[in-house]
C-alpha positions as CSV (number, residue, x, y, z in Angstrom):
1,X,44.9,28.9,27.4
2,X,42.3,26.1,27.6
3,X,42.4,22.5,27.1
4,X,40.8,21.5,23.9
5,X,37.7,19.8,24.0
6,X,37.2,16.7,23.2
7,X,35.7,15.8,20.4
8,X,32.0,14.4,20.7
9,X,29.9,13.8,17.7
10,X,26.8,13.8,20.1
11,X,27.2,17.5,20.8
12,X,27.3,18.7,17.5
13,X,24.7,16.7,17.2
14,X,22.2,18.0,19.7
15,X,23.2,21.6,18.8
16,X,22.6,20.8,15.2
17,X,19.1,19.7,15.9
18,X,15.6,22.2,15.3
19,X,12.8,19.8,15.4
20,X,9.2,20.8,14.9
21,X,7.1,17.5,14.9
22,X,5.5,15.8,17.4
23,X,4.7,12.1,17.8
24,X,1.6,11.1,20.5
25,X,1.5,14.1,22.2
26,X,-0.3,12.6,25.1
27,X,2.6,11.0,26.3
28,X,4.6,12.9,29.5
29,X,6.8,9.9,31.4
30,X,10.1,9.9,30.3
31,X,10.6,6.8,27.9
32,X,14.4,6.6,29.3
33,X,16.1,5.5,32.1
34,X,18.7,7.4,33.5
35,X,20.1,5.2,36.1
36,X,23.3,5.1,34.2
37,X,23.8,8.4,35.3
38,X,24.9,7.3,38.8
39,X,26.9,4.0,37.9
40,X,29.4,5.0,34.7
41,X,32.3,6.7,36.0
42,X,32.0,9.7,34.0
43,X,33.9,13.0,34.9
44,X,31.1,14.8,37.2
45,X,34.2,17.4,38.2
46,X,33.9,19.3,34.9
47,X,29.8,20.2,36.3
48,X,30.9,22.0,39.0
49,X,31.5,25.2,37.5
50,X,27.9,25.2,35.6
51,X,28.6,28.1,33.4
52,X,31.3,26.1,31.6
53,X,31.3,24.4,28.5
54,X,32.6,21.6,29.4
55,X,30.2,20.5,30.9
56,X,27.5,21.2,28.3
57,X,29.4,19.2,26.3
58,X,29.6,16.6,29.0
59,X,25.9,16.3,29.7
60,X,25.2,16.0,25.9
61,X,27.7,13.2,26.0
62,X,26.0,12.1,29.0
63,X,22.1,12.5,27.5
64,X,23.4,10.4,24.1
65,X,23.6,7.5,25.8
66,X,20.2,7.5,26.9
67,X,18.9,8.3,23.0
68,X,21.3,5.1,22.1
69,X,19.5,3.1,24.6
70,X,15.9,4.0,23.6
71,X,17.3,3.9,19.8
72,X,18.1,0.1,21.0
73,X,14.5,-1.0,22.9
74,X,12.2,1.1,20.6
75,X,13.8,1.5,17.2
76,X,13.1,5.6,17.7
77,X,16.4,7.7,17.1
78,X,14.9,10.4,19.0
79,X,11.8,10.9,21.3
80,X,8.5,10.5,20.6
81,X,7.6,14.3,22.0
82,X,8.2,17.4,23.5
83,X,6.0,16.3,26.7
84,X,8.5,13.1,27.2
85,X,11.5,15.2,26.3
86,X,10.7,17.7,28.7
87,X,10.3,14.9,31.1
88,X,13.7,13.5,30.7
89,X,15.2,16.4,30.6
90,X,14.0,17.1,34.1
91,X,14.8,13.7,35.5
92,X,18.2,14.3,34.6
93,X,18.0,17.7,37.3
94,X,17.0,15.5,39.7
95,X,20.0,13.0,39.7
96,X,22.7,15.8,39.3
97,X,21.2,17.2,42.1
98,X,21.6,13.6,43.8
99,X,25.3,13.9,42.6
100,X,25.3,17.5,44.4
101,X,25.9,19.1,41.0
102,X,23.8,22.2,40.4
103,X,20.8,21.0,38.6
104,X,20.4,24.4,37.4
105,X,23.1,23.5,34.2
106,X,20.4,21.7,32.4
107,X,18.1,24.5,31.5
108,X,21.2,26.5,30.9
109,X,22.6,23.7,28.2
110,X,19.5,22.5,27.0
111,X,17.3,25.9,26.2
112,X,14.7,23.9,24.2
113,X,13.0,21.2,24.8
114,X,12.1,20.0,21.6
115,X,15.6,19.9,20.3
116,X,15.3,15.7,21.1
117,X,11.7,15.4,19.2
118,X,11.3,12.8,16.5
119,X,11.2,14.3,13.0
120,X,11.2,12.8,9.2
121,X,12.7,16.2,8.0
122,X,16.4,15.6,10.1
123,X,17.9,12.8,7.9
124,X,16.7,11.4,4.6
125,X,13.3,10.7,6.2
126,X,14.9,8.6,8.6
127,X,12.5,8.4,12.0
128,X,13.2,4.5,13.1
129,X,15.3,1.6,12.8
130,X,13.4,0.3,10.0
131,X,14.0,3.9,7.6
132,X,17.9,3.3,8.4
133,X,17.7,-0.1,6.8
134,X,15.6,1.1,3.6
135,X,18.2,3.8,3.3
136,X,21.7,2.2,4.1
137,X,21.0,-1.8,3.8
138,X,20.9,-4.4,6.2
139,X,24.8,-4.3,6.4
140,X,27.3,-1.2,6.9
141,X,31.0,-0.4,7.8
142,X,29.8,0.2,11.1
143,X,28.7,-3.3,11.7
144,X,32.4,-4.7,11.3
145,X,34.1,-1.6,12.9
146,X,32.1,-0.9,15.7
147,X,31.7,-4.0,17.3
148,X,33.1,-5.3,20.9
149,X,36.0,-3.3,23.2
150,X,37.0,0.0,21.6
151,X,39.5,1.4,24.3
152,X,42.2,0.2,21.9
153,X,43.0,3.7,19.6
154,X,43.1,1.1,16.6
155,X,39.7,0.1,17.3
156,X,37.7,3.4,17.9
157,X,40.0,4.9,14.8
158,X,38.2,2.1,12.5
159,X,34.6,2.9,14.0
160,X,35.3,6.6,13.8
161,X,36.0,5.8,9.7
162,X,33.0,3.1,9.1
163,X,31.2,6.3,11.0
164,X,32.2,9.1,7.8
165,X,32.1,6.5,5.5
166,X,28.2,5.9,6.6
167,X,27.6,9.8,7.2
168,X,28.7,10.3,3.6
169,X,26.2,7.6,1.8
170,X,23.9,9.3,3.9
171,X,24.7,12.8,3.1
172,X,24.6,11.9,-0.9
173,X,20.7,11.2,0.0
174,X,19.9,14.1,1.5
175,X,22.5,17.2,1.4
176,X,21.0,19.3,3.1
177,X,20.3,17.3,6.3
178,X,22.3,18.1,9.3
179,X,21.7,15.0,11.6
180,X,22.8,12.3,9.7
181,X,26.6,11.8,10.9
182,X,24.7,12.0,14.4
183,X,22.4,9.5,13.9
184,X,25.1,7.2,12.4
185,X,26.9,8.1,16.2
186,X,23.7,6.8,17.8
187,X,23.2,3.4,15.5
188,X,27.0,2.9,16.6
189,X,26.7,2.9,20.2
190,X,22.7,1.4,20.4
191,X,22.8,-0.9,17.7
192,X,26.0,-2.1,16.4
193,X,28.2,-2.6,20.0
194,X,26.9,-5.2,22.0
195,X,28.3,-4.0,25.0
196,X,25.9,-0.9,25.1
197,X,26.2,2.7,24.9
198,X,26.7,2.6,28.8
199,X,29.7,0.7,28.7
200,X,32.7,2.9,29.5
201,X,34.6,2.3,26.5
202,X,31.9,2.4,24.3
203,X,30.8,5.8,25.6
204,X,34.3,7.6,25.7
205,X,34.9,6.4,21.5
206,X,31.4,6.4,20.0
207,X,29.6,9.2,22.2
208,X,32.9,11.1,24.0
209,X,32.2,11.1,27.2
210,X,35.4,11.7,29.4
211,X,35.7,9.7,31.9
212,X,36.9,9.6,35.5
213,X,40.6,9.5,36.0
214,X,39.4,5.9,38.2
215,X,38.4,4.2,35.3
216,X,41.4,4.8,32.9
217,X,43.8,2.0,33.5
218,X,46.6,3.1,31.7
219,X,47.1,7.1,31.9
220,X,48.8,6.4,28.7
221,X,46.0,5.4,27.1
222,X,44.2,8.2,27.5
223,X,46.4,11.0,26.6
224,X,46.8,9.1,23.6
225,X,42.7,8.8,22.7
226,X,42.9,12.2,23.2
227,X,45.0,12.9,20.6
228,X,43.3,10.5,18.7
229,X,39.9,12.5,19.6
230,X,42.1,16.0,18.5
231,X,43.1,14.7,15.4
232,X,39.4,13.1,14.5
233,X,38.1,16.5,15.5
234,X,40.4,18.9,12.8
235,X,39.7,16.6,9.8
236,X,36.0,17.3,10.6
237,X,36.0,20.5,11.3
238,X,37.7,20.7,7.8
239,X,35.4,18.5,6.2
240,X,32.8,20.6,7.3
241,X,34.4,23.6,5.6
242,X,34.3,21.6,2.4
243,X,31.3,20.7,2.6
244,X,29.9,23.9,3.2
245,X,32.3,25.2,0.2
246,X,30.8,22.4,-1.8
247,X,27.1,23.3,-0.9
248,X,27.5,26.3,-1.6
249,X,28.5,25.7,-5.6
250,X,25.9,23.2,-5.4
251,X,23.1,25.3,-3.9
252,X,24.1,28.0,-6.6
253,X,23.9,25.6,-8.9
254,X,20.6,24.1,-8.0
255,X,19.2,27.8,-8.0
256,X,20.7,28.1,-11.9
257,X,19.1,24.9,-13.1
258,X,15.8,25.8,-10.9
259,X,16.0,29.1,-12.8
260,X,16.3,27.5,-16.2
261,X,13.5,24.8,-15.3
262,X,11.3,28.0,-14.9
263,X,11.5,29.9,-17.8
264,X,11.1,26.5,-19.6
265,X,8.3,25.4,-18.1
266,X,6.7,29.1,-18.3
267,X,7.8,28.6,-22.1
268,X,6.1,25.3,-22.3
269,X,3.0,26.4,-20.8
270,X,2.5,29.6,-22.6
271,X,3.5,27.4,-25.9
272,X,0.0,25.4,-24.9
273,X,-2.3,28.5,-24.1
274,X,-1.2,29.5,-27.6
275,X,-2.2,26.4,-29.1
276,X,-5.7,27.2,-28.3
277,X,-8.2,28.5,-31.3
278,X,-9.9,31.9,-29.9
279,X,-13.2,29.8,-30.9
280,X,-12.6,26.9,-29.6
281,X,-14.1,27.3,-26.1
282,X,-11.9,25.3,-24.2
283,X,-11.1,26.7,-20.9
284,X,-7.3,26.9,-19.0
285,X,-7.5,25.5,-15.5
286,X,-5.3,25.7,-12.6
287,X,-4.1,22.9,-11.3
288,X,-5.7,23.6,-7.8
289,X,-9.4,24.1,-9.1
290,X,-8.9,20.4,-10.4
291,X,-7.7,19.2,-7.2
292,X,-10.8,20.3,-5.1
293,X,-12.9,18.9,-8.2
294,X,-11.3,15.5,-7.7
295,X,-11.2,15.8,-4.1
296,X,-7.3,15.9,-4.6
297,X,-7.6,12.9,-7.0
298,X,-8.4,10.4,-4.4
299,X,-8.6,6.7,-5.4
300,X,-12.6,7.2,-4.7
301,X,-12.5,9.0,-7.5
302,X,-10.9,7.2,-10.1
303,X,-13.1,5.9,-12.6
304,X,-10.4,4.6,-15.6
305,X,-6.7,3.9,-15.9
306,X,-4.6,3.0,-18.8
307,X,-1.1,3.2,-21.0
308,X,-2.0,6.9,-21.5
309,X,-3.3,8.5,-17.9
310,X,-5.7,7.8,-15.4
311,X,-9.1,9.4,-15.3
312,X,-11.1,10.7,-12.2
313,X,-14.5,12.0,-11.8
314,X,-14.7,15.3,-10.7
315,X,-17.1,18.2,-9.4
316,X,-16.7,21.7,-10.7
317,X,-17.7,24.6,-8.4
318,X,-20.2,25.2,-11.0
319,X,-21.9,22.1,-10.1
320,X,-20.7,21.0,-13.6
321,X,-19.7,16.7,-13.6
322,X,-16.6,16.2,-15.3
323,X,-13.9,13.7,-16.1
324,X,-10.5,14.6,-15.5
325,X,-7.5,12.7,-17.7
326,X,-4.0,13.0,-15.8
327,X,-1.6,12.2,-18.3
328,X,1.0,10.2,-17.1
329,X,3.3,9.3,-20.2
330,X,6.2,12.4,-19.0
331,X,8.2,11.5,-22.1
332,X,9.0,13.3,-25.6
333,X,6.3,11.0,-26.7
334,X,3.6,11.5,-24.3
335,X,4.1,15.4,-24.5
336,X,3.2,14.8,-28.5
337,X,0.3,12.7,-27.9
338,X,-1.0,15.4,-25.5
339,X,-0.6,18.5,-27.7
340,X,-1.9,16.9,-30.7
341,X,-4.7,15.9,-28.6
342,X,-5.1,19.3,-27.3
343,X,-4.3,21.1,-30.9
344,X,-7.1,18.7,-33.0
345,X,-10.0,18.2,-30.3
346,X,-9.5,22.2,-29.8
347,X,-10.8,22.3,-33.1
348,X,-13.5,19.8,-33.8
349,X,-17.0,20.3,-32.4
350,X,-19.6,17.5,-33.5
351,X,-22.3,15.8,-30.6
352,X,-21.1,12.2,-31.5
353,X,-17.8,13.7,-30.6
354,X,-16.2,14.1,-27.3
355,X,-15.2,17.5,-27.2
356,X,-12.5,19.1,-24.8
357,X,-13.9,21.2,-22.3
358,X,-10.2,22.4,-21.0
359,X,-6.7,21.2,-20.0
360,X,-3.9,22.1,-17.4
361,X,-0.2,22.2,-17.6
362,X,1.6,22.6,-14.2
363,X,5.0,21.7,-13.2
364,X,6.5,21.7,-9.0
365,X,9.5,20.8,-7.5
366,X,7.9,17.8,-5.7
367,X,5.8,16.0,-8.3
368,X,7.3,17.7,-11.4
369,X,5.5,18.3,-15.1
370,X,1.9,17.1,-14.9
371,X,-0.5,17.9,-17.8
372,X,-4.5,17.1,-17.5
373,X,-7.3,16.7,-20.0
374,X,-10.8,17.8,-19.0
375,X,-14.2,16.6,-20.8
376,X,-17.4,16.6,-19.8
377,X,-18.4,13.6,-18.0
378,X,-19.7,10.2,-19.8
379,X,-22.1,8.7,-16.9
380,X,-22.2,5.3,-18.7
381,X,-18.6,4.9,-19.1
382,X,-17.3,3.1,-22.4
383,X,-18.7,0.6,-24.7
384,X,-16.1,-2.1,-23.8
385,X,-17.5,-2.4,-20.5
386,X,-21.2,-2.2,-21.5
387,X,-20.8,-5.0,-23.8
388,X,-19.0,-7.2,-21.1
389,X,-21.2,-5.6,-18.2
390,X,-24.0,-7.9,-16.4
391,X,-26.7,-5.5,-18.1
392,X,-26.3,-6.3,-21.7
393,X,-27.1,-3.9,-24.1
394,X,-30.3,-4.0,-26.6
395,X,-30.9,-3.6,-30.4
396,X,-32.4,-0.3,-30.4
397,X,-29.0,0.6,-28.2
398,X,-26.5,-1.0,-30.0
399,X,-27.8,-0.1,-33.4
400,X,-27.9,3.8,-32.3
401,X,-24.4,3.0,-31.1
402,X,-22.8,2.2,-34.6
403,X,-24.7,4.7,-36.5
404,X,-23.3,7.3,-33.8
405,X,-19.6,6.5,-34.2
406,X,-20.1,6.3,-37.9
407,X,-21.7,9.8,-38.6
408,X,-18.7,11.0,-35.6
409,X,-15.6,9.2,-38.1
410,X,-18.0,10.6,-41.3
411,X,-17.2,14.3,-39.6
412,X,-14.1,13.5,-39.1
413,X,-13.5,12.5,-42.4
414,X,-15.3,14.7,-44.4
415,X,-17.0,17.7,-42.4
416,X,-13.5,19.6,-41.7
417,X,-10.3,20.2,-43.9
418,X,-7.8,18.7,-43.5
419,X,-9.5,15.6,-42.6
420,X,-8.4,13.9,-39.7
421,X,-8.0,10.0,-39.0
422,X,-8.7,8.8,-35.6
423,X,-6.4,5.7,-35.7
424,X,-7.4,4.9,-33.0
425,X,-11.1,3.3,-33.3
426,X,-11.7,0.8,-30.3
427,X,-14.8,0.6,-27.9
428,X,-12.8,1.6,-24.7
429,X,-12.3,4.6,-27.0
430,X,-16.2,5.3,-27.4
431,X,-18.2,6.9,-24.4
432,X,-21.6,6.8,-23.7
433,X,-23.4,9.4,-21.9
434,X,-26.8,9.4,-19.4
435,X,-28.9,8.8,-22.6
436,X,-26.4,6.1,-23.9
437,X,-25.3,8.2,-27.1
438,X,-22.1,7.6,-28.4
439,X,-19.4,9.9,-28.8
440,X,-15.8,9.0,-30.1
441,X,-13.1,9.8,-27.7
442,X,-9.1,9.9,-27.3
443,X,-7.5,11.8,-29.7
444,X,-3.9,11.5,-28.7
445,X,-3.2,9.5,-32.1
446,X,-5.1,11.5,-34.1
447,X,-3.3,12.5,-37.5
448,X,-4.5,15.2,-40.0
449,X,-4.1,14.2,-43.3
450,X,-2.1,16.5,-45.6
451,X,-2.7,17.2,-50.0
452,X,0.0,16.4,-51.6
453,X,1.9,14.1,-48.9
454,X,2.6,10.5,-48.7
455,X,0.0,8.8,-46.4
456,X,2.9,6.0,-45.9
457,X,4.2,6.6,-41.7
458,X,7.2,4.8,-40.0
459,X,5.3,5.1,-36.7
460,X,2.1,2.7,-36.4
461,X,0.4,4.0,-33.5
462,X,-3.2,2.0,-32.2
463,X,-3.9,-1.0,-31.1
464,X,-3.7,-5.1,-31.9
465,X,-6.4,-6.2,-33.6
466,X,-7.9,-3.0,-34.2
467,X,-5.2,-2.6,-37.0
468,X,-5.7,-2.9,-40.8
469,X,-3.6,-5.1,-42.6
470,X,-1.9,-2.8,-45.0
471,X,-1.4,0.5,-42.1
472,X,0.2,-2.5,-39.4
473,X,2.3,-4.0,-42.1
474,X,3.5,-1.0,-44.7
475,X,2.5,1.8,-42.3
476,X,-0.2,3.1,-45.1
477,X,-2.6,5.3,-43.3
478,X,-6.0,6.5,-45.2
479,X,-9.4,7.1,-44.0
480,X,-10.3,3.3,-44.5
481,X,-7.7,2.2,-42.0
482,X,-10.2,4.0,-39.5
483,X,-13.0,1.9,-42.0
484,X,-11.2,-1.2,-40.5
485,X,-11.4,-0.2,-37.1
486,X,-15.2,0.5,-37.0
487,X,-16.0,-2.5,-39.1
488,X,-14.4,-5.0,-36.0
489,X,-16.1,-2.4,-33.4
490,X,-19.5,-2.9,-35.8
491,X,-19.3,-7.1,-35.3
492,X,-18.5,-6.6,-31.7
493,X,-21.4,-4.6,-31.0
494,X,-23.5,-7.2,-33.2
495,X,-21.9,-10.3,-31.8
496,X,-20.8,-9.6,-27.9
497,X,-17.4,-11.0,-28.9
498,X,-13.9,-10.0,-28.7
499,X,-11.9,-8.9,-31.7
500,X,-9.5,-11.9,-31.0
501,X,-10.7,-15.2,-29.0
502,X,-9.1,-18.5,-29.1
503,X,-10.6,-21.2,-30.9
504,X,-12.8,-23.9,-29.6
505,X,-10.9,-26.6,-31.3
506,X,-7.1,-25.5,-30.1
507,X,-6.9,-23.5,-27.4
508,X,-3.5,-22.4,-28.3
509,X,-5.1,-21.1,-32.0
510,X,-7.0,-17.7,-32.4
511,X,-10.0,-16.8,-34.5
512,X,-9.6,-13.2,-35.8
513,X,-14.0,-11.8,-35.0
514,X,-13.8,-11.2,-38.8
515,X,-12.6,-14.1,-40.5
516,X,-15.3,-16.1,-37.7
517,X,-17.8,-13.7,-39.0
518,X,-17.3,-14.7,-42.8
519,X,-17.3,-18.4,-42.0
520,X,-20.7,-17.9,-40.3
521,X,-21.9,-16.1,-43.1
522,X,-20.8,-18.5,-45.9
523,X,-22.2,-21.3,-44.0
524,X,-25.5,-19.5,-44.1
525,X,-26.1,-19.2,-40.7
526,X,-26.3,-15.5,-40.3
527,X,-28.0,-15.7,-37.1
528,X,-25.3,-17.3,-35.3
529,X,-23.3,-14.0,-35.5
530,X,-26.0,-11.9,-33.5
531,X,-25.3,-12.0,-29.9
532,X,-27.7,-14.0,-27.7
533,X,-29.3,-11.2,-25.6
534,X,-30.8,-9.5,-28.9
535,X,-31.2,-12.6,-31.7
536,X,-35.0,-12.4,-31.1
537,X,-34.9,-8.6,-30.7
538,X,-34.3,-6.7,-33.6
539,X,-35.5,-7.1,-37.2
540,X,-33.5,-10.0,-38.9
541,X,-32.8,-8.3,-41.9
542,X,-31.4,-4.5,-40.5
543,X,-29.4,-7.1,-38.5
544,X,-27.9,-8.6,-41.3
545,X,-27.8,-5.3,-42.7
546,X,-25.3,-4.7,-40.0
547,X,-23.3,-7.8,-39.9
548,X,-22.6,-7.3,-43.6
549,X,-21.6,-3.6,-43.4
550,X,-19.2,-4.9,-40.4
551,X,-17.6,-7.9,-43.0
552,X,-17.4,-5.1,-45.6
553,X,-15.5,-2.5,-43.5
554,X,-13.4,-5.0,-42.2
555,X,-12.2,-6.8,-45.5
556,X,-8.7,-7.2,-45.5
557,X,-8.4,-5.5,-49.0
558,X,-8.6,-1.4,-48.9
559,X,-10.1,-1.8,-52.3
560,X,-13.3,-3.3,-51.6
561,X,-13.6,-1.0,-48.2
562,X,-16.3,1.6,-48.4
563,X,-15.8,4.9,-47.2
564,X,-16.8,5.8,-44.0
565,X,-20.1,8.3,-45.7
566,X,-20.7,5.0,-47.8
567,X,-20.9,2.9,-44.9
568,X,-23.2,5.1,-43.1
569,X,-25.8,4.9,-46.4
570,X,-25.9,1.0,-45.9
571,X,-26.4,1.0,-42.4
572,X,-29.6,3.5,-42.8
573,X,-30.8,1.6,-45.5
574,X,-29.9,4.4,-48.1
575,X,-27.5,2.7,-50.7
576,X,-27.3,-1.2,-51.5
577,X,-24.9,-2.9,-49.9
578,X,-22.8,-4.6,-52.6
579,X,-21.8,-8.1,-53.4
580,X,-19.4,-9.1,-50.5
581,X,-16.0,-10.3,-52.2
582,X,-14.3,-13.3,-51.1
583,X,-11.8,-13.2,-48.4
584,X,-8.1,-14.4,-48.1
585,X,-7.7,-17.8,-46.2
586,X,-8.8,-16.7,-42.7
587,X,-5.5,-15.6,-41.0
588,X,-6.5,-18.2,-38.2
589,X,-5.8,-20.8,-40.9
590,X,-2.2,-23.1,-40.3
591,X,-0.8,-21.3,-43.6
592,X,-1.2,-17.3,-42.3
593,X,-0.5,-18.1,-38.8
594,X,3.1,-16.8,-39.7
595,X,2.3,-13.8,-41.4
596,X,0.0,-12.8,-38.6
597,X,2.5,-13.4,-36.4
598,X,4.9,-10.7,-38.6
599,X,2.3,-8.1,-38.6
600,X,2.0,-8.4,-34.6
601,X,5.6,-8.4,-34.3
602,X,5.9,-5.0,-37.2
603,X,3.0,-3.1,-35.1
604,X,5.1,-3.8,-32.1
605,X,8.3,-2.8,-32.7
606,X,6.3,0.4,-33.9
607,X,5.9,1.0,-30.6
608,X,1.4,1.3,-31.5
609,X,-0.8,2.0,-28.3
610,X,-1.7,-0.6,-26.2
C-alpha cells in the first residue's frame, strides 16, 4: 500500500486552476527566481522516478514558493502571462537537470502553461495585493497565526485555521470560485511570515513541501507534522464534500429563484407592451438598439441627470436624434412614476407637448431591471438653463414661451377626458426645440382626475416652491394647483429670477418671486419686475399684461385663480384681466416665516419630487 501524501494546499491549488487572461503579453523572461531551487533542502529523492506522483506534488510545492515570492516583490498572486509562465516553467527544467533529475517531469506535471496566468475570474476579482485588502481588510487571522517559526505542530495548526477561517470569508464572496483557499496559502507564506516562503519551516507548514531527512532535527517532529498534515487533509477533503453538497442545494436553488425572476420579469414586461393604446404610436425598443444609439450610454453622451434618471442623446439607425431617459428610481415607487408616465403620455398627442416616441423594459443578471423612456430630441435643452444661460433669452421668445406651456396645460386640462394635472409645472420640466418652441415634459407625476372622486391626496408629489399653498398643505389637487405652477414659471420668464432667492436685507431670510412681484407692483414700479435683458424690448403694456397674469395665477387663494383657458385669454389680449385682489402678508414677512416653514416641512415628509 502507499504512503499517504501529504497534504499541500498549493497542489490542489495549481490543479484547480483554468486561466484564460493574459496580462502584457509582450513579456517572455521569467519574473521569478528560482535559485531556491538549489539551496532549500527539499526531498529531490521523490523526482527520481518521474512518473510518480509524488513528485508532481513535490514540484507544485516546490513552484509555490516561487508565486509567494513574486506575490511578495510585485503584489501579483499569479503571473502576468503565458509567455513568462512558459518561461519559468522551463527554467525550472534546467535546474532539475542541474540536480540530475529528469527534466522531462515538468512537461509531464505541468501540461499547460497557462494554468499560472493572472486572472480576475479565479477569486472574487482578486488579481493583486491591493484587491485582497478591498475584499478581506487590512487585518486577518492569518496575520496573528502565521507569523514567525512554524515547525512547532501548535504553530502551523493555528495558521492552518486562520487559513479556513480566511478561505471561508472569501468563499461567502464568491461561491463559486475555486482558488481562493489557495491564494490565502500564497498571502500566508509571501506576505504574512517574515521569514519567507523559502524558509524550511515555512515551506513544509504553509506550502508542504517535504523536506530532506537532513533538515529535520527531531525525527519526532516530523512523523508527528505528518500526522498533523493527515489529519488537516481528511477534514478538507470533507469539507469539500459539504461544500459541494451545499452548492449543489444552492445552485438548485439559484436556478429556482432565476426561474421565478424570469417569468416575472416576462410578466412585467408583457404587462407594459399591454399598456400601450394601438393608436398611440409609440414604439417598443430593445434594449440593444438604444445602446448603439447612445454609443452604449457613454458619459459623452449624457446631456441631463436628476432624482428621476439620467438622459443621453442618442442616434437612431434611421438617422432620427433622440433623447433617451434611463430611469434609475428601481423602487415600488419609481416603477409607478414610470408606468403612469408611459400609460398618460401614451395617450396625449398636442405640439406644445412632449410626446413619447417609445420605451424599453429589460432586466439581466448583471445590471438587473432597467426601464428607458425615449422622446424625440429637444436641441435647446430646458428653459431653466436658457434663462440662466450666457445667451439670454428675448421678448418675442419668452413671450412665445408662456403662451406655449399655457395652450400645452389648457389641452391637458380641457382637450381630453379625464383631464389630467401635470403637478409637476417647473422650467427644467419645459423643453425647447431647434426653433425654441416649448413643449411640456415629464409626466411621471401626472394624475388623471376622476368624476365623482375626492381631489384631496395623502401623497404631495412636485417640487418646493413650485407648490400651491392649499395642494402642499391639505393635499387638495385641482387644475389650479397646475395654475400655481405656471403662474411662478410666468414671473420667472418675465423677471430672470428664481422662484426663491434670499433677501437683500438678511441673507438668512427668503423672498418668495411672488410676494417680491406684488410688492413691486403695489409700489408702482412695474418695470422693475421685467428682466434687464428685455426692459427696453418688448411693449410695456403686453409686458405688464404678463406680469399681472403671472401675480393672478400665482395668488395664494384658489378662489381668485383663473383657469388655465382663462389665463390663456389674458395673455392674448382676449378677456380683461380683472382687478388683482390683495395678497396675504408676504410669507417672507417675520409673522409667516413659521407657517412657511410647516408647509416645507408637510411637502417633505410627503416625500414630493425634488
Amino acid at each position: 500500500m502507499n504512503k499517504p501524501i501529504p497534504f499541500s494546499p498549493l497542489l490542489f491549488l495549481i490543479l484547480s486552476i483554468s486561466v484564460t487572461s493574459q496580462i502584457n503579453p509582450t513579456s517572455s523572461s521569467c519574473p521569478i527566481d528560482l535559485s531556491y531551487v538549489h539551496t532549500l533542502p527539499w526531498d529531490s529523492s521523490l523526482c527520481q522516478d518521474p512518473t510518480g506522483k509524488h513528485c508532481c506534488q513535490t514540484l507544485l510545492s516546490l513552484f509555490g514558493i516561487g508565486l509567494s515570492q513574486q506575490l511578495k516583490q510585485t503584489s501579483m498572486f499569479q503571473l502576468p502571462n503565458s509567455n513568462s509562465s512558459s518561461s519559468c516553467l522551463s527554467d525550472l527544467q534546467s535546474r532539475l537537470a542541474a540536480l540530475k533529475l529528469d527534466p522531462s517531469v515538468v512537461p509531464l506535471c505541468f501540461e499547460n502553461s497557462t494554468q499560472f496566468v493572472a486572472s480576475p475570474a479565479s477569486c472574487a476579482g482578486i488579481v493583486t495585493i491591493q484587491d485582497w485588502t478591498e475584499r478581506v481588510g487590512p487585518m486577518t487571522p492569518l496575520d496573528t497565526s502565521c507569523k514567525g517559526d512554524l515547525e512547532s505542530l501548535t504553530r502551523c495548526s493555528s495558521c492552518v485555521d486562520a487559513g479556513m477561517k480566511v478561505n471561508s470569508q472569501l468563499s461567502s464572496l464568491d461561491p463559486n470560485a475555486t482558488k481562493c483557499f489557495y491564494y490565502t496559502v500564497l498571502y500566508a507564506a509571501g506576505i504574512v511570515n517574515e521569514l519567507g516562503p523559502a524558509e524550511p519551516r515555512t515551506a513544509a507548514c504553509i506550502l508542504g513541501l517535504p523536506l530532506s531527512g537532513s533538515a529535520n532535527k527531531k525525527q519526532s517532529t516530523q512523523v508527528s507534522r505528518k500526522t498533523l498534515l493527515k489529519w488537516v487533509f481528511g477534514v478538507l477533503g470533507a469539507v469539500i464534500v459539504v461544500l459541494v453538497g451545499v452548492g449543489i442545494i444552492v445552485l438548485y436553488r439559484k436556478h429556482d429563484k432565476k426561474e421565478k425572476q424570469i417569468a416575472m420579469h416576462e410578466e412585467y414586461v408583457t404587462s407594459f407592451r399591454t399598456s400601450f393604446l394601438p393608436n398611440s404610436g409609440a414604439k417598443w425598443y430593445a434594449v440593444s438598439e438604444l445602446e448603439r444609439a447612445t454609443n452604449g450610454f457613454s458619459q459623452k453622451n449624457m446631456i441631463g441627470q436628476g432624482g428621476y434618471g439620467v438622459v443621453y442623446k442618442g442616434t437612431l439607425s434611421d438617422g432620427s436624434l433622440v433623447a433617451v431617459k434611463h430611469v434609475l428610481v428601481l423602487d415600488s415607487k419609481g416603477d409607478e412614476e414610470f408606468s403612469n408616465e408611459v400609460e398618460i403620455i401614451s395617450k396625449i398627442r398636442h405640439r406644445n407637448l412632449l410626446s413619447l416616441r417609445g420605451c424599453c423594459v429589460t432586466s439581466d443578471d448583471l445590471k438587473g431591471k432597467r426601464r428607458f423612456l425615449v422622446y424625440d430630441l429637444m436641441s435647446n435643452g430646458n428653459l431653466s438653463d436658457q434663462l440662466s444661460g450666457k445667451k439670454r433669452l428675448n421678448w418675442p421668445q419668452r413671450k412665445n414661451i408662456i403662451i406655449d406651456v399655457a395652450k400645452g396645460l389648457a389641452y391637458l386640462h380641457n382637450g381630453i377626458k379625464p383631464a389630467i394635472y401635470h403637478r409637476d409645472i417647473k422650467g427644467t420640466n419645459i423643453l425647447l426645440d431647434s426653433e425654441m418652441k416649448a413643449k411640456v415634459a415629464d409626466f411621471g407625476l401626472a394624475k388623471q382626475s376622476s368624476d365623482g372622486e375626492s381631489h384631496l391626496t395623502t401623497r404631495v408629489a412636485g417640487t418646493h416652491g413650485y407648490l400651491a399653498p392649499e395642494y402642499a398643505l391639505y393635499g387638495q389637487l385641482t387644475e389650479k394647483s397646475d395654475v400655481y405652477s405656471f403662474g411662478i414659471v410666468i414671473l420667472e420668464i418675465m423677471s430672470g429670477r428664481k422662484v426663491l432667492e434670499t433677501s437683500s436685507s438678511d441673507s438668512n431670510a427668503f423672498v418668495l418671486i411672488t410676494d417680491w412681484a406684488w410688492m413691486a407692483l403695489k409700489s408702482g414700479n412695474v418695470e422693475e419686475i421685467f428682466d434687464e435683458a428685455v426692459r427696453e424690448e418688448g411693449p410695456k403694456g403686453v409686458m405688464e399684461r404678463f406680469v399681472l397674469v403671472g401675480i393672478l395665477c400665482a395668488h395664494v387663494m384658489v378662489a381668485f385663480r383663473p383657469t388655465i383657458s382663462e389665463a390663456l385669454k389674458m395673455l392674448e389680449g382676449d378677456i380683461d384681466i380683472p382687478k388683482l385682489p390683495d395678497r396675504p402678508m408676504p410669507l417672507g414677512n417675520e409673522s409667516h416665516r413659521s407657517s412657511f416653514g410647516l408647509s416645507r416641512l408637510l411637502a417633505s415628509e410627503r416625500s414630493p419630487k425634488t
